[in-house]
PDB file of N, CA, C, O and CB in Angstrom:
ATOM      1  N   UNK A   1     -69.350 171.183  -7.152  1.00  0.00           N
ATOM      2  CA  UNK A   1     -70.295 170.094  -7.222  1.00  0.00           C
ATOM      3  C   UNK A   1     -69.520 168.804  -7.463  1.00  0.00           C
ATOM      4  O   UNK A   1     -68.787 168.680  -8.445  1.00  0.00           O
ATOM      5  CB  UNK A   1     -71.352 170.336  -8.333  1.00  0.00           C
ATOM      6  N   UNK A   2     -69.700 167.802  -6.513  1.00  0.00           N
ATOM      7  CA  UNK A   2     -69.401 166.561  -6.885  1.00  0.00           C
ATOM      8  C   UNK A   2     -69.825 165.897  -8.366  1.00  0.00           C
ATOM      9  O   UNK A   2     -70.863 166.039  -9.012  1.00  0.00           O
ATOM     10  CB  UNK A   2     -69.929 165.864  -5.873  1.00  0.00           C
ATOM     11  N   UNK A   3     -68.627 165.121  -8.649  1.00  0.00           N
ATOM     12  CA  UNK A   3     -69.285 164.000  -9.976  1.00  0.00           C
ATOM     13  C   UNK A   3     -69.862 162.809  -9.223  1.00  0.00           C
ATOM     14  O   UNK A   3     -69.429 162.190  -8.251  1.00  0.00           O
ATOM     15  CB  UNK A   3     -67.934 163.273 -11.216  1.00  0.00           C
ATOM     16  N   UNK A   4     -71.248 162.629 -10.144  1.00  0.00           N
ATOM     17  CA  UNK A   4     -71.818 161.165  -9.527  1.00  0.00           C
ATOM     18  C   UNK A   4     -70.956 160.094 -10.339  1.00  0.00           C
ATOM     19  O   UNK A   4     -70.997 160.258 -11.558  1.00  0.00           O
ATOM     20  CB  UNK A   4     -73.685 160.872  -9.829  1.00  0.00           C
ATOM     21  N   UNK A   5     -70.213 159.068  -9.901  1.00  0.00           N
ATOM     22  CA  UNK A   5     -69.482 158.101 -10.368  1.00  0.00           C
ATOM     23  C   UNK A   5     -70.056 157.171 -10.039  1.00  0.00           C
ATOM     24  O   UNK A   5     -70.517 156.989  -8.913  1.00  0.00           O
ATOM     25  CB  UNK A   5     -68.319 158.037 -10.091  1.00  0.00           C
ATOM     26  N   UNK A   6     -70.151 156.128 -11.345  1.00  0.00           N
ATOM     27  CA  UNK A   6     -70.205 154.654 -10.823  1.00  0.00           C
ATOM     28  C   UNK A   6     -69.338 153.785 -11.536  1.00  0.00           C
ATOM     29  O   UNK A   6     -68.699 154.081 -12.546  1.00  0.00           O
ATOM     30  CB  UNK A   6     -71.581 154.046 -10.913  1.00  0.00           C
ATOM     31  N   UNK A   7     -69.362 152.464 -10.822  1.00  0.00           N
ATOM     32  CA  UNK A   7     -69.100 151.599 -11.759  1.00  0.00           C
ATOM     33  C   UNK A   7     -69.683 150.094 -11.796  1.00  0.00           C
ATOM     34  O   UNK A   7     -70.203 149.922 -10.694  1.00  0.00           O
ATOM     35  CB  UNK A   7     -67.833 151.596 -11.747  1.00  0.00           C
ATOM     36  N   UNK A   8     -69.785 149.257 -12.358  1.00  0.00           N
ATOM     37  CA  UNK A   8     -70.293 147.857 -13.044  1.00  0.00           C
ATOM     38  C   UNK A   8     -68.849 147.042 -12.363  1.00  0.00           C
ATOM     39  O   UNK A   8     -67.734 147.489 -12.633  1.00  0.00           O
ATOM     40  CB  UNK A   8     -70.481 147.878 -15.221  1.00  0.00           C
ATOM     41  N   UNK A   9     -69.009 145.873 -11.509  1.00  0.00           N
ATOM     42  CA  UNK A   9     -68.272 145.160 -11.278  1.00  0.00           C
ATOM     43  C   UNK A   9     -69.222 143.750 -11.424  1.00  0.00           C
ATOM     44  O   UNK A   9     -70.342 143.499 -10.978  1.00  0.00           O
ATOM     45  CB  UNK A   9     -67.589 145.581 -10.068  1.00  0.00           C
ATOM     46  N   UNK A  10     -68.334 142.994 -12.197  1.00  0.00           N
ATOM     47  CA  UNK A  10     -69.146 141.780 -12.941  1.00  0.00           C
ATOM     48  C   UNK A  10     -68.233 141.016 -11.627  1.00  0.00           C
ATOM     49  O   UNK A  10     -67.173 141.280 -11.061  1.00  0.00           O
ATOM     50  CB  UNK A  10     -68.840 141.277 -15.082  1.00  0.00           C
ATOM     51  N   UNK A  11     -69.282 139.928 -11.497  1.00  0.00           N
ATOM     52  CA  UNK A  11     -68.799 139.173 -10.301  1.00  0.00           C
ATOM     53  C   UNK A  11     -68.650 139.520  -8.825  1.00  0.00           C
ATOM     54  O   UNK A  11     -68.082 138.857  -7.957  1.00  0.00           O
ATOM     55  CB  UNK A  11     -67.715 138.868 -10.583  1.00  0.00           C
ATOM     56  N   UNK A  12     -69.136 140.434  -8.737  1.00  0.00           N
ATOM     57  CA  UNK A  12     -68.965 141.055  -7.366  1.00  0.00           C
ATOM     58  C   UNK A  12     -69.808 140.631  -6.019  1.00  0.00           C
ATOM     59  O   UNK A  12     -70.004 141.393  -5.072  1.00  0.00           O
ATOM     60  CB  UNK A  12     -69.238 142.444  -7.579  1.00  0.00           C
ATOM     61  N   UNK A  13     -70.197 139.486  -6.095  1.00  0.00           N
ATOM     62  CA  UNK A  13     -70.541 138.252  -5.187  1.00  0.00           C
ATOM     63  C   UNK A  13     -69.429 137.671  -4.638  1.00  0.00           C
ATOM     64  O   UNK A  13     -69.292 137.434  -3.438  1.00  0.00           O
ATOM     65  CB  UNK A  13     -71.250 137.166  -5.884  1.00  0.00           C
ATOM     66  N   UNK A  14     -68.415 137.373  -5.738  1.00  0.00           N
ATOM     67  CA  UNK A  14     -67.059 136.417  -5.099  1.00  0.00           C
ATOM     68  C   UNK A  14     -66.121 137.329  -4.402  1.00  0.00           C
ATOM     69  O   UNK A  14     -66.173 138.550  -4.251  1.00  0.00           O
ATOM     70  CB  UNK A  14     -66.067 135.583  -6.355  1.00  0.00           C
ATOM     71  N   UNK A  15     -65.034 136.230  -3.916  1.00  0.00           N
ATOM     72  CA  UNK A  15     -64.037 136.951  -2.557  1.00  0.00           C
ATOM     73  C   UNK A  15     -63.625 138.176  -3.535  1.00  0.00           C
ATOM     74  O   UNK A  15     -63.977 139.297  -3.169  1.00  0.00           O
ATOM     75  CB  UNK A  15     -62.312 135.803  -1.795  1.00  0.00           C
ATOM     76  N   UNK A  16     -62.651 138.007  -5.188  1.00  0.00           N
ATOM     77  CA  UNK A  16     -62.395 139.435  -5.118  1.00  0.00           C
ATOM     78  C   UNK A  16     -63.028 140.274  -5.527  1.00  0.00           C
ATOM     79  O   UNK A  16     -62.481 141.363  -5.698  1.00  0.00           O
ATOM     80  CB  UNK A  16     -61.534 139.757  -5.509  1.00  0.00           C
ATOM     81  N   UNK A  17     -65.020 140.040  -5.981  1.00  0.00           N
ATOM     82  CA  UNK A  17     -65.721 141.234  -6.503  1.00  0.00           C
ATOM     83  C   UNK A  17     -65.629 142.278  -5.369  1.00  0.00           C
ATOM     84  O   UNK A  17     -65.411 143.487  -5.448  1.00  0.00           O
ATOM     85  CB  UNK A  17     -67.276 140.913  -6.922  1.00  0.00           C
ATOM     86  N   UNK A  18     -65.965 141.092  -3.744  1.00  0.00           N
ATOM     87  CA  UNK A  18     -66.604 142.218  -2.774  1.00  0.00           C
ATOM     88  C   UNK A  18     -65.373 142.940  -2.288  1.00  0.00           C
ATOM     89  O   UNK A  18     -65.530 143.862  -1.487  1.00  0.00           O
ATOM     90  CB  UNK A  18     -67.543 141.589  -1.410  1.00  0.00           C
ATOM     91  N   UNK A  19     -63.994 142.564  -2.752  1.00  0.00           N
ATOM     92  CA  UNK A  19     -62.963 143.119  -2.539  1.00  0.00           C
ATOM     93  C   UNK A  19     -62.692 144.751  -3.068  1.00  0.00           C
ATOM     94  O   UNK A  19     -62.396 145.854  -2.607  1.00  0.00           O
ATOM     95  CB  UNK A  19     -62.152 142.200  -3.024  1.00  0.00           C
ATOM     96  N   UNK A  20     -62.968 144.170  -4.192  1.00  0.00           N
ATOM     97  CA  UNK A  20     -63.634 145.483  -5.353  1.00  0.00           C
ATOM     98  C   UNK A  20     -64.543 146.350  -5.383  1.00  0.00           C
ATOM     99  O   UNK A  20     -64.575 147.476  -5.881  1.00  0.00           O
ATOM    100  CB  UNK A  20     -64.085 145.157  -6.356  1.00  0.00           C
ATOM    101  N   UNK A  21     -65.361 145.697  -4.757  1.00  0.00           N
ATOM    102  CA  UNK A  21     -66.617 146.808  -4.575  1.00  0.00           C
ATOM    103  C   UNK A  21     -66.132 147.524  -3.087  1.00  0.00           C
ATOM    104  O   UNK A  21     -66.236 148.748  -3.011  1.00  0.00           O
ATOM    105  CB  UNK A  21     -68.480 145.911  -4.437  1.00  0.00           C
ATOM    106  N   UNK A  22     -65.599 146.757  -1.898  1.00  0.00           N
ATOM    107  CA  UNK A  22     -65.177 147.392  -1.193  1.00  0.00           C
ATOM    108  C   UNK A  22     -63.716 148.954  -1.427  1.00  0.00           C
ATOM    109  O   UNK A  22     -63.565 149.992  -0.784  1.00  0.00           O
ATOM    110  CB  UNK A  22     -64.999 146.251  -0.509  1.00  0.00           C
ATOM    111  N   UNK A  23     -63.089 148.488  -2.392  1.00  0.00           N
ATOM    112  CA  UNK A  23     -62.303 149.215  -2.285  1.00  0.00           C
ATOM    113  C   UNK A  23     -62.809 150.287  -3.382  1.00  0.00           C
ATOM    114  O   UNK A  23     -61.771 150.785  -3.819  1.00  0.00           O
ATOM    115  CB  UNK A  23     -61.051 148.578  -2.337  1.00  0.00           C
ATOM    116  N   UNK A  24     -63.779 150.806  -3.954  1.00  0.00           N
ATOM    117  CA  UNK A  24     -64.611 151.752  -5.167  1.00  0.00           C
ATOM    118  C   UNK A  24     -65.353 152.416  -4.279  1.00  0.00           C
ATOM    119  O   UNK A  24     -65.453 153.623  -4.499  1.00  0.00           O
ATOM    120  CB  UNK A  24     -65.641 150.976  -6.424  1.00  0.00           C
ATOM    121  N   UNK A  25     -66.403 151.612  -2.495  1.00  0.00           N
ATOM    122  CA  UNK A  25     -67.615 152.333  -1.777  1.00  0.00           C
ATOM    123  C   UNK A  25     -66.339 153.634  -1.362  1.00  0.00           C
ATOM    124  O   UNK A  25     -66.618 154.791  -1.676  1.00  0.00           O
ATOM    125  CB  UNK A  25     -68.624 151.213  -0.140  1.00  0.00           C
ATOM    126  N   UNK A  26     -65.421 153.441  -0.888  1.00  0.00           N
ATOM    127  CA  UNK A  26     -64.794 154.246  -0.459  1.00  0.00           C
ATOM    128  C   UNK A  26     -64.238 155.694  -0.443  1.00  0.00           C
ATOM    129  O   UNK A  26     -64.235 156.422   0.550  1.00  0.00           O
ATOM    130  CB  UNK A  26     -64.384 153.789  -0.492  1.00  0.00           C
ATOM    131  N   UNK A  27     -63.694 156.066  -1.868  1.00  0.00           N
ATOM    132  CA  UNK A  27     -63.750 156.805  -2.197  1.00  0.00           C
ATOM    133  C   UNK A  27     -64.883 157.609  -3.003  1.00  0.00           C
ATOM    134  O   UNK A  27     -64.639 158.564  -3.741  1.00  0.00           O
ATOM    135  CB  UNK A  27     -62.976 156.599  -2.408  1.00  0.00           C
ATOM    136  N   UNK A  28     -65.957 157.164  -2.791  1.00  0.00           N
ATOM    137  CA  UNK A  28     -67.312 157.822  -3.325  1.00  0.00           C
ATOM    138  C   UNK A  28     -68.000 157.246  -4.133  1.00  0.00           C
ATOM    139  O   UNK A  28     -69.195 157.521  -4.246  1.00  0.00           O
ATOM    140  CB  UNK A  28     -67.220 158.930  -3.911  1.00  0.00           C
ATOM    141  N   UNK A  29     -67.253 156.096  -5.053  1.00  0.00           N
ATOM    142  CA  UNK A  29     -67.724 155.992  -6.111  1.00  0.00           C
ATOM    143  C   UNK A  29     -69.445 155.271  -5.879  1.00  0.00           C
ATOM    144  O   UNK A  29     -69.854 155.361  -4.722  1.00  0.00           O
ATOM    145  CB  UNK A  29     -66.603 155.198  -6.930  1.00  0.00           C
ATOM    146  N   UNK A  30     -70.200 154.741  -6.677  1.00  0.00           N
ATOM    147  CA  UNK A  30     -71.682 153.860  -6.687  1.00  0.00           C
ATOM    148  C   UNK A  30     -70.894 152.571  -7.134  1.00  0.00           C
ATOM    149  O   UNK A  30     -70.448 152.784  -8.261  1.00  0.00           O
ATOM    150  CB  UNK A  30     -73.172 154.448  -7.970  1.00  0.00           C
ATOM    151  N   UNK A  31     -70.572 151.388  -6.711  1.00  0.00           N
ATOM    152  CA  UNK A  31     -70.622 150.200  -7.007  1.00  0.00           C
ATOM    153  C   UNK A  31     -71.693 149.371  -7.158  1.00  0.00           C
ATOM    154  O   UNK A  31     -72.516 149.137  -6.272  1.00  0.00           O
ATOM    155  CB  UNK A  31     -70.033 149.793  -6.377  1.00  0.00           C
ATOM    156  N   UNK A  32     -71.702 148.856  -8.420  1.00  0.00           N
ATOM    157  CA  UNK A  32     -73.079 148.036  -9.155  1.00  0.00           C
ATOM    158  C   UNK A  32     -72.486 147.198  -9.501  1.00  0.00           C
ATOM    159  O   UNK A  32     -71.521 147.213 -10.265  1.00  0.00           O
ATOM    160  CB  UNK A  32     -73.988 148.556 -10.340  1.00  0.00           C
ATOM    161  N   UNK A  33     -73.405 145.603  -8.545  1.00  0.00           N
ATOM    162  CA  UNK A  33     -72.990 144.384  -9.073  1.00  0.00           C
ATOM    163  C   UNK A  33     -73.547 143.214 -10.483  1.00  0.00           C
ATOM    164  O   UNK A  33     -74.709 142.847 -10.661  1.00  0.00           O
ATOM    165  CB  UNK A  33     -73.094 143.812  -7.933  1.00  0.00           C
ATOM    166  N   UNK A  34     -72.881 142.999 -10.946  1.00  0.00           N
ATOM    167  CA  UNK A  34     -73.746 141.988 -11.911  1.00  0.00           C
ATOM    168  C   UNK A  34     -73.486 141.153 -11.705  1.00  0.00           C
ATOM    169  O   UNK A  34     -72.259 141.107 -11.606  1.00  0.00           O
ATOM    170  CB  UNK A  34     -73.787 141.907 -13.143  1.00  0.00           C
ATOM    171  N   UNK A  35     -74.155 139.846 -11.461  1.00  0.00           N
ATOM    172  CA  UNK A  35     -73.952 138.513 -11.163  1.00  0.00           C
ATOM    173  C   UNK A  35     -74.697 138.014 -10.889  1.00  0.00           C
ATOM    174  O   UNK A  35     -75.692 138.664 -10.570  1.00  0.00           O
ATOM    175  CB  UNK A  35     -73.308 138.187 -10.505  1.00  0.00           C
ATOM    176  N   UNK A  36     -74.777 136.148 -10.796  1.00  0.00           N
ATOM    177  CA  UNK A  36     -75.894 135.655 -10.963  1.00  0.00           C
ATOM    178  C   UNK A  36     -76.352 135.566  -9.173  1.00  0.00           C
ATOM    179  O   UNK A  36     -77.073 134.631  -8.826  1.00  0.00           O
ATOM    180  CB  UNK A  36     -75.759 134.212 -11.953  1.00  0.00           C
ATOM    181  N   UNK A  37     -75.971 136.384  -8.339  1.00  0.00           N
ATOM    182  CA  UNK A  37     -76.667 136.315  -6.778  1.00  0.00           C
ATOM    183  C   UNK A  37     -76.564 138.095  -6.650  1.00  0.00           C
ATOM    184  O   UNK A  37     -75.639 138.817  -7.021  1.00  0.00           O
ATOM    185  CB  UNK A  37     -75.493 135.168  -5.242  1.00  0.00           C
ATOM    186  N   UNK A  38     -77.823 138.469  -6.010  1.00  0.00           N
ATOM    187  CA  UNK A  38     -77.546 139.723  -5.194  1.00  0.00           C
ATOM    188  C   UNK A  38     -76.111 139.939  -4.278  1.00  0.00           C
ATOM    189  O   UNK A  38     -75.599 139.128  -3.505  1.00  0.00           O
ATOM    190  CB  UNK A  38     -78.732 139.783  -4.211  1.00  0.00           C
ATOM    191  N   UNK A  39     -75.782 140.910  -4.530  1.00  0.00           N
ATOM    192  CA  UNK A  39     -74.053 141.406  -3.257  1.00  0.00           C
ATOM    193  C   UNK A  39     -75.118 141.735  -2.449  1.00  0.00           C
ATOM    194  O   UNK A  39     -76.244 142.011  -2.863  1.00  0.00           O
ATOM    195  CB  UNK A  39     -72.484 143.115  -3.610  1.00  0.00           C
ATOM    196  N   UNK A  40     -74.739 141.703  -1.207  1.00  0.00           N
ATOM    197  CA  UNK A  40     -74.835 142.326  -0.102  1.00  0.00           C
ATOM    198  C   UNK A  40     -73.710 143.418   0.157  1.00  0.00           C
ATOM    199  O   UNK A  40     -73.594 143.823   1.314  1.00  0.00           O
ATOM    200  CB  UNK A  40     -74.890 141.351   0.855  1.00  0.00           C
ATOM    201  N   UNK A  41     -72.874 143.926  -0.823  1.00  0.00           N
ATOM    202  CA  UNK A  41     -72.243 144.986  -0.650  1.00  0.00           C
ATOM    203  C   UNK A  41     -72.543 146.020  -1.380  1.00  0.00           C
ATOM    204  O   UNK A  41     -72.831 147.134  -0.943  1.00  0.00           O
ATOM    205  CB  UNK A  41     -71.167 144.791  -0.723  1.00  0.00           C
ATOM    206  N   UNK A  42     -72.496 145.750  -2.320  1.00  0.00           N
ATOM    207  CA  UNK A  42     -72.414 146.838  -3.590  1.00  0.00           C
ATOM    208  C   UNK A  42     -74.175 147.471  -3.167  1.00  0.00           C
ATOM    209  O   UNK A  42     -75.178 146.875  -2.775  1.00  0.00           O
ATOM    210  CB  UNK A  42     -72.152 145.830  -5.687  1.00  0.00           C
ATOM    211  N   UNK A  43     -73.911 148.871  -3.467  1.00  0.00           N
ATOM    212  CA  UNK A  43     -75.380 149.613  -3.458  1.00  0.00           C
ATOM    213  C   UNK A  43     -76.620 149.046  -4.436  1.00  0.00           C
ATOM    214  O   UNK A  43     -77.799 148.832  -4.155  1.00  0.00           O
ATOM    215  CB  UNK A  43     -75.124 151.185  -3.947  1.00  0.00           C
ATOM    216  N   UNK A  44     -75.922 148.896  -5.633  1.00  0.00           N
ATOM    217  CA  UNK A  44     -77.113 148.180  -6.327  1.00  0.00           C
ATOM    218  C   UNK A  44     -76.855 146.829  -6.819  1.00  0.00           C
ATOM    219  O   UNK A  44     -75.679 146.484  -6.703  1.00  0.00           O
ATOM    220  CB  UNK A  44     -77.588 148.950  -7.501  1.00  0.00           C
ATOM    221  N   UNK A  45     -77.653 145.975  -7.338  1.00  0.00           N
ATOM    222  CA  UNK A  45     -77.499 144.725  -7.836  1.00  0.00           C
ATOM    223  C   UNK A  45     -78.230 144.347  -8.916  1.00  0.00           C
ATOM    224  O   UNK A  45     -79.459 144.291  -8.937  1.00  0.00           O
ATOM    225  CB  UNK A  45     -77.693 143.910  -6.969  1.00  0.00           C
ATOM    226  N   UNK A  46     -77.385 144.045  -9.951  1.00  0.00           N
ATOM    227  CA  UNK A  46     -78.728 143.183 -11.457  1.00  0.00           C
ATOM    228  C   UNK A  46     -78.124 142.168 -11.307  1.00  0.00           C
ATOM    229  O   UNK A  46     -76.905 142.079 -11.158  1.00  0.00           O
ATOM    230  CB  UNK A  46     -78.851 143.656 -13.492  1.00  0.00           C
ATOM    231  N   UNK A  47     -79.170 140.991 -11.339  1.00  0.00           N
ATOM    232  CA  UNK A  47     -78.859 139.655 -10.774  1.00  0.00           C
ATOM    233  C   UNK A  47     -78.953 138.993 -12.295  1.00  0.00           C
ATOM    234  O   UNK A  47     -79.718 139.581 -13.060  1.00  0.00           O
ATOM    235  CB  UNK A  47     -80.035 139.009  -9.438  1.00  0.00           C
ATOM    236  N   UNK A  48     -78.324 137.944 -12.762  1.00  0.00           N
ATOM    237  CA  UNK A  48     -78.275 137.713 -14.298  1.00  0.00           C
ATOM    238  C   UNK A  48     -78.443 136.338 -14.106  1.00  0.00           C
ATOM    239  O   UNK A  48     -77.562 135.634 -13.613  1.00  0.00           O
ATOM    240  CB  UNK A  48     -76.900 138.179 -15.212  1.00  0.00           C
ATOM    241  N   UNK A  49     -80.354 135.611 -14.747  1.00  0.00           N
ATOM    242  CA  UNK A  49     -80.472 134.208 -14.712  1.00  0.00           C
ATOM    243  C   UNK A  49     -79.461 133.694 -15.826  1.00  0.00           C
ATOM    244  O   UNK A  49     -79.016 134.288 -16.808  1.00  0.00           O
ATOM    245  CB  UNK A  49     -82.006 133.746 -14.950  1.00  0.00           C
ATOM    246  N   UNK A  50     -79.197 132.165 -15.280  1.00  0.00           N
ATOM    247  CA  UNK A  50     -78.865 131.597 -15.537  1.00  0.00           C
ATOM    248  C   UNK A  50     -79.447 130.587 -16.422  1.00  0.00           C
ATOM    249  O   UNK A  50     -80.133 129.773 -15.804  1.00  0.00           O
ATOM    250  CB  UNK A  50     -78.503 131.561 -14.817  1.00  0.00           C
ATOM    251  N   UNK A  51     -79.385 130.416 -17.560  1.00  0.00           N
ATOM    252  CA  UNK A  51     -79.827 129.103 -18.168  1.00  0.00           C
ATOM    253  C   UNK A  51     -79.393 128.334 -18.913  1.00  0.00           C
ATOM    254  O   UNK A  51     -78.403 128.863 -19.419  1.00  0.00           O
ATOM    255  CB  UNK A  51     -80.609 129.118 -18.640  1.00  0.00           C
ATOM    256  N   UNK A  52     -79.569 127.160 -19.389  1.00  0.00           N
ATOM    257  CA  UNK A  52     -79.267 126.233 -19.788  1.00  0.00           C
ATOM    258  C   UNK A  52     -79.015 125.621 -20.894  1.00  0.00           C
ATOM    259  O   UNK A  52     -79.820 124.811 -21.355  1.00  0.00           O
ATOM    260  CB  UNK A  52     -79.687 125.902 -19.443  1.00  0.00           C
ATOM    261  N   UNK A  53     -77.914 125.896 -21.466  1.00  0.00           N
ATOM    262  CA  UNK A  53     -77.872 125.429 -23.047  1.00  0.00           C
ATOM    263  C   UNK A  53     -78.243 123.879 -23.408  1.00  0.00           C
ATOM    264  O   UNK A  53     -78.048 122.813 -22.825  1.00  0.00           O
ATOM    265  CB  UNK A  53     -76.318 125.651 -23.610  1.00  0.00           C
ATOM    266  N   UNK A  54     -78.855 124.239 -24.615  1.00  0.00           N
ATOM    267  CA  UNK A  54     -79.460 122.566 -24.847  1.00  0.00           C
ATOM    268  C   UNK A  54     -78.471 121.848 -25.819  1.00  0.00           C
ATOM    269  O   UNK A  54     -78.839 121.388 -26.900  1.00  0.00           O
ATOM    270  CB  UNK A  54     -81.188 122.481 -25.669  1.00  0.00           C
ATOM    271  N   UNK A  55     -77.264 121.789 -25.383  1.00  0.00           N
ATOM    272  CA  UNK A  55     -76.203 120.810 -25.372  1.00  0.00           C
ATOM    273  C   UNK A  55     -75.066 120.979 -24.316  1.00  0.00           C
ATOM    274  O   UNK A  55     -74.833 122.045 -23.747  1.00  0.00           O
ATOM    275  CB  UNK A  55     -75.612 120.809 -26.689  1.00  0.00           C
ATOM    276  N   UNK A  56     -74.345 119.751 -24.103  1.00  0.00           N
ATOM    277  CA  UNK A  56     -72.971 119.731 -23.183  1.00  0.00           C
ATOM    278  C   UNK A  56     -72.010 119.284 -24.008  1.00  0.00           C
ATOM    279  O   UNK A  56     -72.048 118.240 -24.659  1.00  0.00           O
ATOM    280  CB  UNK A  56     -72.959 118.787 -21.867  1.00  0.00           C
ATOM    281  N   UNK A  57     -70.963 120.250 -23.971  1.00  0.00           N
ATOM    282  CA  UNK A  57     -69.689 120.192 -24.751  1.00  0.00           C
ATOM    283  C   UNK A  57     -68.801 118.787 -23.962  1.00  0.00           C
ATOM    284  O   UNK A  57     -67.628 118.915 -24.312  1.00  0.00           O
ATOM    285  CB  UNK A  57     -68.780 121.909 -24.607  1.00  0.00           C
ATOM    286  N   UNK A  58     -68.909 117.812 -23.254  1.00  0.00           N
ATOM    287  CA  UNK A  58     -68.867 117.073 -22.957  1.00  0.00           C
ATOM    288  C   UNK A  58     -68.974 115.333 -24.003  1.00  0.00           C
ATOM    289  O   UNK A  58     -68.424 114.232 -23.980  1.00  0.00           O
ATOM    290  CB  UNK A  58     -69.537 117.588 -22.136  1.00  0.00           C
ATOM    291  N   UNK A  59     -69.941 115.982 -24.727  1.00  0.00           N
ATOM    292  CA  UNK A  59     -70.660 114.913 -25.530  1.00  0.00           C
ATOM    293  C   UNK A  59     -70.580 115.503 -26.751  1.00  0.00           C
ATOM    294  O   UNK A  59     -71.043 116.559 -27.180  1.00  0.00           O
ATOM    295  CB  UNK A  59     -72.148 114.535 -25.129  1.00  0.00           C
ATOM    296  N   UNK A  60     -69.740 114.419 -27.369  1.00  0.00           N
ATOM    297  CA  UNK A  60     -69.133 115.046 -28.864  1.00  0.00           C
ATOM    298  C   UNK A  60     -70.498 115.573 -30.100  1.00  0.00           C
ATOM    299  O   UNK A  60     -70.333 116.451 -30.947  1.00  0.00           O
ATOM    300  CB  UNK A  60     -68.059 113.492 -29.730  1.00  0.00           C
ATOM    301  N   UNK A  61     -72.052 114.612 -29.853  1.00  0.00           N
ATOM    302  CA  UNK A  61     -73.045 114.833 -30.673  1.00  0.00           C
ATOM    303  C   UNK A  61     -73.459 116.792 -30.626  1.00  0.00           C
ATOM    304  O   UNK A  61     -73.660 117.611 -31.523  1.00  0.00           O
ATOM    305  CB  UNK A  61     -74.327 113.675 -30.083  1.00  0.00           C
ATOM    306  N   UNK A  62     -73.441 116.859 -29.569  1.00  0.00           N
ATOM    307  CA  UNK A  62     -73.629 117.994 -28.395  1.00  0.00           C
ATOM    308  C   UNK A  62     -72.780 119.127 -29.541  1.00  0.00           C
ATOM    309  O   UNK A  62     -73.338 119.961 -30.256  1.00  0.00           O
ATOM    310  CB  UNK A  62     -72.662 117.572 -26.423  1.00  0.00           C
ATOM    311  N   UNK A  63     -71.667 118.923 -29.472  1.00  0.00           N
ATOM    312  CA  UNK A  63     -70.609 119.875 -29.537  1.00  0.00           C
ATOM    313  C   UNK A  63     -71.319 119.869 -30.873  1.00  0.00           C
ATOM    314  O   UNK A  63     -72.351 120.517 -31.042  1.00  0.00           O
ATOM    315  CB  UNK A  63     -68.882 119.570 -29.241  1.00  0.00           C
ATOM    316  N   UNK A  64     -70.589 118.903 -32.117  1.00  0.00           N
ATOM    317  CA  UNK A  64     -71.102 119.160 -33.219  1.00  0.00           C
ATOM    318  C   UNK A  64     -72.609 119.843 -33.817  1.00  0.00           C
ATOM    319  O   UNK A  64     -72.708 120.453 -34.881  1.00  0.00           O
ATOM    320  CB  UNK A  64     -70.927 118.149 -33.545  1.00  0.00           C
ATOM    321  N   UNK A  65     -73.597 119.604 -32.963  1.00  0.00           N
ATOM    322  CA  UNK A  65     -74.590 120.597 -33.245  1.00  0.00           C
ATOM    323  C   UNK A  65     -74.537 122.096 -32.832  1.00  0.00           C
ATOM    324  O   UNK A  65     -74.928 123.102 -33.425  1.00  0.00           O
ATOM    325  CB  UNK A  65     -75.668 120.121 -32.729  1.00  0.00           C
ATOM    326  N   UNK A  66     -73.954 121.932 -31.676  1.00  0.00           N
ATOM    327  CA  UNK A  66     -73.621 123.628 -30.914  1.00  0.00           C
ATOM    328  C   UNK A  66     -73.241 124.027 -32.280  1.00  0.00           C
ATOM    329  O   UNK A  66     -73.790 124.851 -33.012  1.00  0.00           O
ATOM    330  CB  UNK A  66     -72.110 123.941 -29.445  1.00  0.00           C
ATOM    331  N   UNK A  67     -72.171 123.274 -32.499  1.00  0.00           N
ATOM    332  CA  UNK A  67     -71.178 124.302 -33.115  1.00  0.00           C
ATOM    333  C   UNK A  67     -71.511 124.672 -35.016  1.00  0.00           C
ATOM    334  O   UNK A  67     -70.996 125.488 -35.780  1.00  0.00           O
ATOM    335  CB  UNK A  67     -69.428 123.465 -32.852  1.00  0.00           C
ATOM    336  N   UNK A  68     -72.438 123.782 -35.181  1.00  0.00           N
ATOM    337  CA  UNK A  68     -72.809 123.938 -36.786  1.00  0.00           C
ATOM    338  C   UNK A  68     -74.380 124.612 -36.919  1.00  0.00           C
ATOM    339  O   UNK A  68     -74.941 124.593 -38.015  1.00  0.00           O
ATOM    340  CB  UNK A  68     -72.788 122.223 -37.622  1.00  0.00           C
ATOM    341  N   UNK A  69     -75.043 125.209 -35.717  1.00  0.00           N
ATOM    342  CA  UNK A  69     -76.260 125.376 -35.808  1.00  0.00           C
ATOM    343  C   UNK A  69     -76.045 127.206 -35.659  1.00  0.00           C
ATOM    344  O   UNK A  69     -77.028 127.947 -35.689  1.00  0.00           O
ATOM    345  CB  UNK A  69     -77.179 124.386 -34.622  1.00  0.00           C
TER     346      UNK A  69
END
């Protein structure tokens, strides 16, 4: 009996996730992408929103609350 294998490749939207996921479909394994767009490679996909922190480390007021709250 075969082992069902998978694995979790974070980023596997960009040039080297689908690189990665390409080189895992191959030898059997299940490649599962996480990232914030569906792969069109990998068999499955959890797509991870994105949101918006309510400060920019840019702006020193910003930082100092990030960072003391």
């Amino acid at each position: 009996m075969a082992a069902n294998k998978a694995v979790i490749i974070l980023g596997a939207c960009g040039a080297l996730g689908r690189a990665v996921v390409k080189r895992f479909k191959a030898p059997g394994w299940t490649p599962i992408s996480l990232d914030i767009a569906a792969s069109d490679s990998a068999l499955h996909s959890v797509v991870i929103k994105v949101i918006n922190l309510p400060c920019s480390i840019t702006q020193s007021d910003s930082k100092k609350h990030f960072l003391h709250n």
